[in-house]
C-alpha positions as CSV (number, residue, x, y, z in Angstrom):
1,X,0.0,0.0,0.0
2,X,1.5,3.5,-1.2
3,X,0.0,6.5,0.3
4,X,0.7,8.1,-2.9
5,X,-2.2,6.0,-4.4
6,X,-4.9,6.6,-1.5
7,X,-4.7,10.6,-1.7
8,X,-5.1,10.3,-5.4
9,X,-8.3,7.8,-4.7
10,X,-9.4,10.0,-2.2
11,X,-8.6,12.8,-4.6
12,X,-10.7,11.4,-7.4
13,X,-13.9,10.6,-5.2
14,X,-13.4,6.5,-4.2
15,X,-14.4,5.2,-1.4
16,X,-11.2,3.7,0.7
17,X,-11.8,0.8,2.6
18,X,-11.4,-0.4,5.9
19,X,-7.5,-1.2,6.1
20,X,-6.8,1.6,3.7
21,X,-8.2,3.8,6.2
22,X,-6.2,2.2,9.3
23,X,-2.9,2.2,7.4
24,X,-3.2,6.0,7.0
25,X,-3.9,7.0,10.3
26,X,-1.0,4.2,12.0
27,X,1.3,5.5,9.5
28,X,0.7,9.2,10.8
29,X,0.6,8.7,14.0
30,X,4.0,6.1,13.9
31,X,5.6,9.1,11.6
32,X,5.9,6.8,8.2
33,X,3.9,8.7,6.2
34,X,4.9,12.4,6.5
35,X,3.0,15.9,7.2
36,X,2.9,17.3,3.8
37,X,1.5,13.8,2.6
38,X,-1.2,13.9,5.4
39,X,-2.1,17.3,4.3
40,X,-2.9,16.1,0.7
41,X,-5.0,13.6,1.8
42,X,-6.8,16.2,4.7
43,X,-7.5,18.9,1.4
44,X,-8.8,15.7,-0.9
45,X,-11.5,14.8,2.4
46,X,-12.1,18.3,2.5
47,X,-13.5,18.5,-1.4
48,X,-14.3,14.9,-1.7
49,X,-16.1,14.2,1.7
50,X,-15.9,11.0,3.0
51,X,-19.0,8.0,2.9
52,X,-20.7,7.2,6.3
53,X,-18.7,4.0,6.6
54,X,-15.3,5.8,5.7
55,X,-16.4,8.4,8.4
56,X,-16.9,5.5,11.3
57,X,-13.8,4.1,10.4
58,X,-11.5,7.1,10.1
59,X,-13.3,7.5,14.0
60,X,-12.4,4.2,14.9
61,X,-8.7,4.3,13.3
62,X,-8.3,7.5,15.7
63,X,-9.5,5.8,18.6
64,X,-7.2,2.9,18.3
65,X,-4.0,4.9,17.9
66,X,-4.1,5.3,22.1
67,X,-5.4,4.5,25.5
68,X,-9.0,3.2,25.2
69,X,-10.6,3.4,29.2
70,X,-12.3,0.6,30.5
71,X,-15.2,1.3,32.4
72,X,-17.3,-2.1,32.6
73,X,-15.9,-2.0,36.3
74,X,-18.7,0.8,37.3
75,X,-21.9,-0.2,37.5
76,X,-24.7,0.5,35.3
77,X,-25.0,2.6,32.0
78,X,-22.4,5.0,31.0
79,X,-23.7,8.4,29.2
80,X,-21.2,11.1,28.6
81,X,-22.1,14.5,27.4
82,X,-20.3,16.8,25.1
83,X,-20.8,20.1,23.7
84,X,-19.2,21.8,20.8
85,X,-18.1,24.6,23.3
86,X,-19.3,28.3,23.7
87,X,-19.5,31.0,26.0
88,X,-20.9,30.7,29.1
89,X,-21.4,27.1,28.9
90,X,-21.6,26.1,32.0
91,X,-23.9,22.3,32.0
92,X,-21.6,19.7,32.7
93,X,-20.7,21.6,36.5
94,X,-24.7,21.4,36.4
95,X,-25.4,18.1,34.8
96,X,-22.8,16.0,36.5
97,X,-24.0,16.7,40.1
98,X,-27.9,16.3,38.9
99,X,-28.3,13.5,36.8
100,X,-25.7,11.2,39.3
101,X,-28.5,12.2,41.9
102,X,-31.1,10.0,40.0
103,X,-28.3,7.4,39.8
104,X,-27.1,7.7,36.6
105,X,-23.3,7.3,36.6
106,X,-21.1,10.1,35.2
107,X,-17.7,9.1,34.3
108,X,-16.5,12.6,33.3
109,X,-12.7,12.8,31.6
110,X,-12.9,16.6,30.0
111,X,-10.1,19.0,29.8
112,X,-8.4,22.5,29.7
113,X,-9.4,25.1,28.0
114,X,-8.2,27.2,25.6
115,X,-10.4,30.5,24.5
116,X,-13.2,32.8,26.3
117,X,-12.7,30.6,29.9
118,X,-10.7,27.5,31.0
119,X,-12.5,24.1,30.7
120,X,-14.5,21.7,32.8
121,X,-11.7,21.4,34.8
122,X,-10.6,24.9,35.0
123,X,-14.0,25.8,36.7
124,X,-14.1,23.2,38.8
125,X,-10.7,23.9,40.1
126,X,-12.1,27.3,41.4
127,X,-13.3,25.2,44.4
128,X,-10.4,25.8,47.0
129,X,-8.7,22.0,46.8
130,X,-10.2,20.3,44.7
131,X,-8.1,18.1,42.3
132,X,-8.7,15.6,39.3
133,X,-5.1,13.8,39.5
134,X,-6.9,10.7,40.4
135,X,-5.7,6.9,39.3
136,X,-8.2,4.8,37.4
137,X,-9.2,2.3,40.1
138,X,-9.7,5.6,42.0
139,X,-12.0,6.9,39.6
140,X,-14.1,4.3,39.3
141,X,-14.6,3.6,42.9
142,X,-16.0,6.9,43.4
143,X,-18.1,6.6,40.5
144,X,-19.8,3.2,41.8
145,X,-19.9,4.9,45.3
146,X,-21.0,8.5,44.5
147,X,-22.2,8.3,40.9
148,X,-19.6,11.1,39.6
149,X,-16.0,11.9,39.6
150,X,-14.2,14.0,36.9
151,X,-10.8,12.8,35.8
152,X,-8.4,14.7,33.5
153,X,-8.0,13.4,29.9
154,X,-4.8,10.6,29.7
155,X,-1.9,11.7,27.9
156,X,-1.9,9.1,25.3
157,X,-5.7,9.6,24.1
158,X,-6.2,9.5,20.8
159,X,-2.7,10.6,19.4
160,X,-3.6,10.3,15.7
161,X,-6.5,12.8,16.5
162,X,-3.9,15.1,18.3
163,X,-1.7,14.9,15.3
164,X,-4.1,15.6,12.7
165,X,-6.0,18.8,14.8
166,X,-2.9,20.2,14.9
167,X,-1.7,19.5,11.3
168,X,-5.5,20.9,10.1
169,X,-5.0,24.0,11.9
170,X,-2.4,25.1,9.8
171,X,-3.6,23.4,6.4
172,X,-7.2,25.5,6.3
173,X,-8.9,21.8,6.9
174,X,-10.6,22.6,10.0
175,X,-14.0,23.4,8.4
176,X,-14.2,19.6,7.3
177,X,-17.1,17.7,8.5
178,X,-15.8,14.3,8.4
179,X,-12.9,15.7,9.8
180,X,-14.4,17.3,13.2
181,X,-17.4,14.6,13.6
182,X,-14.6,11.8,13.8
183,X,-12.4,14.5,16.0
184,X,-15.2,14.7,18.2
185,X,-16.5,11.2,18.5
186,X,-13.1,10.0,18.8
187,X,-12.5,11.2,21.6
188,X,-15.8,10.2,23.4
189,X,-15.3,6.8,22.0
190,X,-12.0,6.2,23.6
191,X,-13.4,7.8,27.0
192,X,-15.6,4.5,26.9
193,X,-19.0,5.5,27.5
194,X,-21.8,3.5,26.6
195,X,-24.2,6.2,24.9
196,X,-23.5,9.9,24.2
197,X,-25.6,12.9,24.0
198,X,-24.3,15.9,21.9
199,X,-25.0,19.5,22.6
200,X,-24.2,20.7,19.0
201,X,-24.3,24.8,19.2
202,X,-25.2,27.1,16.5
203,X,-25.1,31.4,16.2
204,X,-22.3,33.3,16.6
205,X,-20.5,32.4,19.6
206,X,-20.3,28.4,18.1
207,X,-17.8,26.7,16.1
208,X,-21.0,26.0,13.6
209,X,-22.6,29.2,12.9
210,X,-25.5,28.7,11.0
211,X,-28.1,26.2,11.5
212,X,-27.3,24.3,8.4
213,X,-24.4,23.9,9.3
214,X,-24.8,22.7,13.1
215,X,-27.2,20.2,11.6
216,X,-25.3,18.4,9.1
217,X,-22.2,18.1,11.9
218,X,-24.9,17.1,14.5
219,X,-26.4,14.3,12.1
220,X,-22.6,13.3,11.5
221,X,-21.6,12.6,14.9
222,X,-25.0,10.6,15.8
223,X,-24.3,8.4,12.8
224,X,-20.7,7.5,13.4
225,X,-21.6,6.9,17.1
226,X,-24.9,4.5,16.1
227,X,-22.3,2.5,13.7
228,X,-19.7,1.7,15.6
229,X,-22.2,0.9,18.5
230,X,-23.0,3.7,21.3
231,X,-26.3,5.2,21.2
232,X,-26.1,8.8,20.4
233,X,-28.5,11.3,20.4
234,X,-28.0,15.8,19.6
235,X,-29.7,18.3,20.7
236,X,-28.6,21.9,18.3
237,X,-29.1,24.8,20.7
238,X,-28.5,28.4,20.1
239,X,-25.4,29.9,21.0
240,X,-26.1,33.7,19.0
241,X,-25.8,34.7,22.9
242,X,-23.8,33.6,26.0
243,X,-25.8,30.4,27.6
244,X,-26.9,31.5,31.2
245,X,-25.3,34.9,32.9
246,X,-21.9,33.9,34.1
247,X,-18.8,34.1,31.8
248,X,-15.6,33.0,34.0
249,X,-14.5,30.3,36.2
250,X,-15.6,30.5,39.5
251,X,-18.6,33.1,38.3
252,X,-19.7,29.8,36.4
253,X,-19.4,27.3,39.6
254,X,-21.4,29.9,41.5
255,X,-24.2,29.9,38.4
256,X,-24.0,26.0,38.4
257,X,-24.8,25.8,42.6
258,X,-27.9,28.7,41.8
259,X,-28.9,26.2,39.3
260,X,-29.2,23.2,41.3
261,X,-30.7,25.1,44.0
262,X,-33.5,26.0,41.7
263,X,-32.8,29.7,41.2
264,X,-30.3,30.0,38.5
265,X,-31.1,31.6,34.6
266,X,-34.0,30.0,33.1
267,X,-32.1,29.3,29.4
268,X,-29.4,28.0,31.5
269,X,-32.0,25.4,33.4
270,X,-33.8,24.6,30.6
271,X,-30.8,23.2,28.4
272,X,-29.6,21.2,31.1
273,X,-32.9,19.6,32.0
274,X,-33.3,18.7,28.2
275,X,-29.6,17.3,27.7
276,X,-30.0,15.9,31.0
277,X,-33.7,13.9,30.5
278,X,-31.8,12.1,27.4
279,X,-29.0,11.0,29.8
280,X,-31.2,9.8,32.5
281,X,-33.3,8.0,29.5
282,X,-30.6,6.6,27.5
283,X,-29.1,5.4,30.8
284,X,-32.3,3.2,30.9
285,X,-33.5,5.0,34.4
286,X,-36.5,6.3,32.9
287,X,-39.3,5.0,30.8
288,X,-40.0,8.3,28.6
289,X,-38.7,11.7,28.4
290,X,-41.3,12.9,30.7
291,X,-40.8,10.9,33.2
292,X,-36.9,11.6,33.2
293,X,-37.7,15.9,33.1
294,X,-39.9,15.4,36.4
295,X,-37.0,13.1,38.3
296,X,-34.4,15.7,37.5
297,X,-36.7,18.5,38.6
298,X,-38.0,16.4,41.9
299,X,-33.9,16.3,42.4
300,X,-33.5,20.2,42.1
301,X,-36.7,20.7,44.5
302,X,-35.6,17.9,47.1
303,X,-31.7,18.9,47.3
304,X,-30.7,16.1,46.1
305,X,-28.7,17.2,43.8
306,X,-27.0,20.3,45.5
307,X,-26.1,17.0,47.7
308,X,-24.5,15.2,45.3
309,X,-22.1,18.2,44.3
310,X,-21.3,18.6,47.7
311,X,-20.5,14.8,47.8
312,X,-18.2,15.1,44.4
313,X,-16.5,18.4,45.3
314,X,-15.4,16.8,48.7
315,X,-14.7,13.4,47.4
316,X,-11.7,14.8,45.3
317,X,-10.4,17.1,48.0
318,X,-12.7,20.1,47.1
319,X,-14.2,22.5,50.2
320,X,-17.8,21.4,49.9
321,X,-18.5,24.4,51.9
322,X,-18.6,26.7,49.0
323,X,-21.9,25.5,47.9
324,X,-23.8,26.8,51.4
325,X,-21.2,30.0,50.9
326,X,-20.1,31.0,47.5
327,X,-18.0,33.9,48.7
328,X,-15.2,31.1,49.5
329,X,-14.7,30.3,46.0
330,X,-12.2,33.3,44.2
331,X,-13.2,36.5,44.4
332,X,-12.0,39.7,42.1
333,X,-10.4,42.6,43.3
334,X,-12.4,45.2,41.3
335,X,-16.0,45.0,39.9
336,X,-17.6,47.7,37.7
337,X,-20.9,48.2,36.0
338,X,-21.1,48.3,32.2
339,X,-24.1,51.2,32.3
340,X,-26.6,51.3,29.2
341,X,-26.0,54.6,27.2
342,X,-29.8,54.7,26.0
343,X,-33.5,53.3,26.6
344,X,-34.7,50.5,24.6
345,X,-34.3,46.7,24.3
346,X,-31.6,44.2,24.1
347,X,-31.5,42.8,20.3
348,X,-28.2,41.4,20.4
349,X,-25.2,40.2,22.3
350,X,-22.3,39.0,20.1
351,X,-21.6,36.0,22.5
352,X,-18.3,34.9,21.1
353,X,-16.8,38.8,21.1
354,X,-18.3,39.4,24.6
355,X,-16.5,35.6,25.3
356,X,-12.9,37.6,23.8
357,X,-13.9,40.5,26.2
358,X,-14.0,37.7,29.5
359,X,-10.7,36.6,28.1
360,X,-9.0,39.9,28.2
361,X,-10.1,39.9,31.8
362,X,-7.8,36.7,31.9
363,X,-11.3,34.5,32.5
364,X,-9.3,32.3,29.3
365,X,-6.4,31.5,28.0
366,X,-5.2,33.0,24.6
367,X,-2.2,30.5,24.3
368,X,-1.8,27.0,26.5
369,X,0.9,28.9,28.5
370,X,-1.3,31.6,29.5
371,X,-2.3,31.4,33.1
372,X,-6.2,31.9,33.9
373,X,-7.4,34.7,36.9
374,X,-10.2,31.8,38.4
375,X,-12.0,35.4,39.9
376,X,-12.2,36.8,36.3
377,X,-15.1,37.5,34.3
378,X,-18.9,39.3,33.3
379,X,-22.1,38.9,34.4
380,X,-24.9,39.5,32.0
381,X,-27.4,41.7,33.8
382,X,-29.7,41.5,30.8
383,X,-30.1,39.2,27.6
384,X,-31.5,39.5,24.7
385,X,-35.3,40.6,24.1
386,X,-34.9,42.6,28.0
387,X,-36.0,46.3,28.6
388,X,-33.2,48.7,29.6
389,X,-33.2,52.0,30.8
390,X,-30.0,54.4,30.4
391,X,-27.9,53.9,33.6
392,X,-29.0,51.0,33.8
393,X,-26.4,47.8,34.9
394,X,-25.8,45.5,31.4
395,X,-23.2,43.7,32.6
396,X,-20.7,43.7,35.9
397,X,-17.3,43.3,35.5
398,X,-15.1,41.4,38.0
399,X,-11.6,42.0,37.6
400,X,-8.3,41.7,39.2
401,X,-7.0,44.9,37.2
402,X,-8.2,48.4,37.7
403,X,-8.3,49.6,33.8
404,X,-10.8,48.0,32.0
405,X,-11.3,50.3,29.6
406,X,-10.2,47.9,26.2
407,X,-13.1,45.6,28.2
408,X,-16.1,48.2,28.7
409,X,-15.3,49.4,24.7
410,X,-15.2,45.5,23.4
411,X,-18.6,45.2,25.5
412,X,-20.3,48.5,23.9
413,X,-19.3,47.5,20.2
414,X,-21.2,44.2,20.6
415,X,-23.9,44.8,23.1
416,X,-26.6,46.6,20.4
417,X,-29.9,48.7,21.9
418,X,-33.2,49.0,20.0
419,X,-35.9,51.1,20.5
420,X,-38.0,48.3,19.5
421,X,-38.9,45.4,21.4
422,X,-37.0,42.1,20.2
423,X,-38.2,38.7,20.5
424,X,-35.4,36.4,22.6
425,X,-33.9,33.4,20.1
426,X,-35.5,30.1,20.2
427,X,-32.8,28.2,22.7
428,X,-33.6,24.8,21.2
429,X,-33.5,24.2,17.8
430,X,-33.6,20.3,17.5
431,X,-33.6,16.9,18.7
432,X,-31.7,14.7,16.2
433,X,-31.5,10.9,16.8
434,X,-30.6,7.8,15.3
C-alpha cells in the first residue's frame, strides 16, 4: 500500500476501505507517512467528503491509535455529554452533580481550555482543593460509590486525533465535516461511555454558525456513534448569545450551585434539563422523556442534587462548603458596572466577542501557557429581548485589574440597543436521533 495512491483515490472521489483507512492513520501517528502527505489527503477529504462508513472508520482508526478506558468495572450505563463549546457554557458543572443524583453514573474525563474561559476542569478547580489527578481504580470507585467523579484526559488519548487537529489547523482543513465529527467522536469513543448525547451549538458564539451547518455536523456525529455501536443522540441549541449569565471560572461554579438550588437563569435550566432527560433515558432510568424531566426537577426541589455536588466536590479534595457560601470560591479585586447609554431593548449580544472580552479579563487563556485569573469574568445583567433603561447595569465586571477600559469598549461595540422590542432566540432548535 503506497500513500501516494490513496490521496489520489481520495482525490478522485473512491471510497477507501477499511484497512486503507487504518494504514493512514497508524502510518501518521507512527511518523511513516509524513505531514505534507497527510495534508494532501486532509484537502482531498475536505473536497471529496468521505461516505458514512469511511467516516466511522477514520473515528475508529483514531481511537485505536491510544489508551481506550475501561469502564465495565462501574456499575450500570455510561452516558457522557459533550458540547461543541461556547460561551458561558456552564452544563456539565450542572449536569454531573444532577443527573448522578437519579443514579445515573457520570464518568466525566474533560479537559483544559483554551479560549473565552478554561475548561470543565478549569471551573471546577475554582473550588479551594479540589483536584482531578486521580488513578483509574480511583475513579471508578467513586463513581460506583457517589455516581460522579471528573478525571483529567490521559496523555496518550487519541494521538492520531492530536496529530491531525494540529496539522489541520495550519492546512485551512478545520471546516471539514468528516474531519471534526470523527475528531469529536473520537475522543468520546475512547473515554468509553456506553451512549453519548451531543449538545451541538449554532449562532455566533459556536464553532458552527448557522443552523445548516450545526445540523449536518450534529447528524454526523449521531451516525458515526450509532455504527460503531454507542447510542447517540443531539440536541442543536443556540449559542447567538452567552448560555446563562456567568462568563468565568468561578462566576460559572457559582451559576452552576444557583442552578441546582433552583434559582439560577432560566435558558441555563432549561438546556440542562433537556440534555440531562436524554441522559437519564438513555441510561435506561426512565421509561419516557417525561418521566426523566420530572426526576431531574424532583432532584433540584428535594436537594438532592446540590447533595450530590457537595459529595463530588469533597470526594476529590474540594471544600464542599462553597456551595452553602459561594463567597469562598475566588473572588475579584475590582468589579464595575457596564451602564446602558440609551433606553430601549436588548437585540443582540455578540456571544463569542463578549466571550474575547471575559478573556482579556484573563477568564481564558489566549495561548496554552497563558495562566487563567479563576476570579475573572462578566455577568450579563440582561439578555436579549430585556428592557433597559439608560444607567442602567448591562453587565458587571469582575476584575483583578483596575483599567478595564479595552473591556467596557469590546462590550459597547457588541452589546446593540433598539428602541424596538426584540423577541429572545429560540434556545432549542432540535432533537436529532438515530
Amino acid at each position: 500500500m503506497r500513500m501516494v495512491d490513496l490521496i489520489e483515490k481520495k482525490r478522485d472521489g473512491k471510497e477507501l476501505t477499511t484497512e486503507e483507512i487504518q494504514f493512514i492513520i497508524k502510518g501518521y501517528t507512527d511518523g511513516s507517512i509524513p505531514d505534507y502527505q497527510m495534508s494532501a489527503f486532509t484537502m482531498a477529504i475536505y473536497f471529496q467528503g468521505m461516505t458514512e462508513r469511511e467516516r466511522a472508520d477514520l473515528t475508529m482508526a483514531m481511537v485505536e491509535s491510544g489508551d481506550q478506558i475501561d469502564l465495565s468495572k462501574i456499575e450500570g450505563i455510561k452516558v457522557d455529554k459533550h458540547s461543541t463549546g461556547g460561551v458561558g457554557d456552564t452544563t456539565t458543572l450542572v449536569l454531573g452533580p444532577l443527573v448522578a443524583s437519579v443514579g445515573v453514573p457520570v464518568a466525566k474525563m474533560s479537559g483544559r481550555g483554551l479560549g473565552h474561559t478554561g475548561g470543565t476542569i478549569d471551573k471546577l478547580e475554582s473550588v479551594p482543593g479540589f483536584h482531578v489527578e486521580i488513578d483509574n481504580n480511583t475513579f471508578i470507585d467513586l463513581v460506583n460509590k457517589n455516581k460522579i467523579a471528573v478525571i483529567s484526559q490521559s496523555g496518550n488519548l487519541t494521538p492520531a486525533d492530536k496529530k491531525l487537529y494540529a496539522l489541520r489547523d495550519v492546512t485551512a482543513t478545520v471546516n471539514s465535516i468528516p474531519l471534526i465529527a470523527s475528531s469529536i467522536m473520537s475522543k468520546k469513543i475512547a473515554a468509553g461511555a456506553d451512549c453519548i448525547v451531543l449538545d451541538v451549538k449554532t449562532g455566533a458564539g459556536a464553532f458552527m454558525k448557522t443552523l445548516e451547518d450545526s445540523r449536518e455536523l450534529a447528524r454526523a456525529m449521531v451516525r458515526i456513534g450509532n455504527n460503531v455501536g454507542r447510542k447517540t443522540m443531539a440536541i442543536i441549541s443556540d449559542m447567538s448569545q452567552p448560555l446563562g449569565f456567568a462568563i468565568g471560572n468561578a462566576l460559572e461554579v457559582k451559576e452552576a450551585i444557583d442552578t441546582l438550588k433552583g434559582e439560577g437563569p432560566e435558558d441555563l435550566t432549561e438546556l440542562c434539563l433537556t440534555l440531562g432527560s436524554h441522559m437519564v433515558l438513555l441510561a435506561q432510568k426512565a421509561n419516557s422523556l417525561t418521566e426523566a424531566r420530572q426526576m431531574l426537577e424532583k432532584a433540584i426541589q428535594n436537594g438532592s442534587s446540590l447533595e450530590t455536588l457537595k459529595v463530588f466536590l469533597s470526594s476529590q479534595g474540594g471544600d464542599a462548603s462553597v456551595v452553602d457560601d459561594p463567597s469562598k470560591l475566588p473572588q475579584a479585586k475590582y468589579t464595575f458596572e457596564l451602564e446602558a447609554k440609551e433606553d430601549g431593548f436588548v437585540s443582540e449580544i455578540v456571544a463569542d466577542a463578549v466571550g474575547t472580552a471575559a478573556m482579556l479579563l484573563g477568564a481564558g487563556r489566549a495561548t496554552k501557557e497563558s495562566e487563567i485569573d479563576l476570579a475573572a469574568g462578566l455577568v450579563l445583567r440582561k439578555k436579549i429581548g430585556d428592557q433597559v433603561k439608560k444607567g442602567e447595569s448591562l453587565v458587571t465586571i469582575y476584575s483583578n485589574f483596575e483599567n478595564v477600559n479595552e473591556v467596557k469598549e469590546k462590550l459597547y461595540e457588541n452589546i446593540k440597543i433598539s428602541p424596538e422590542k426584540v423577541n429572545p432566540p429560540k434556545l432549542i432548535h432540535e432533537e436529532i436521533t438515530g
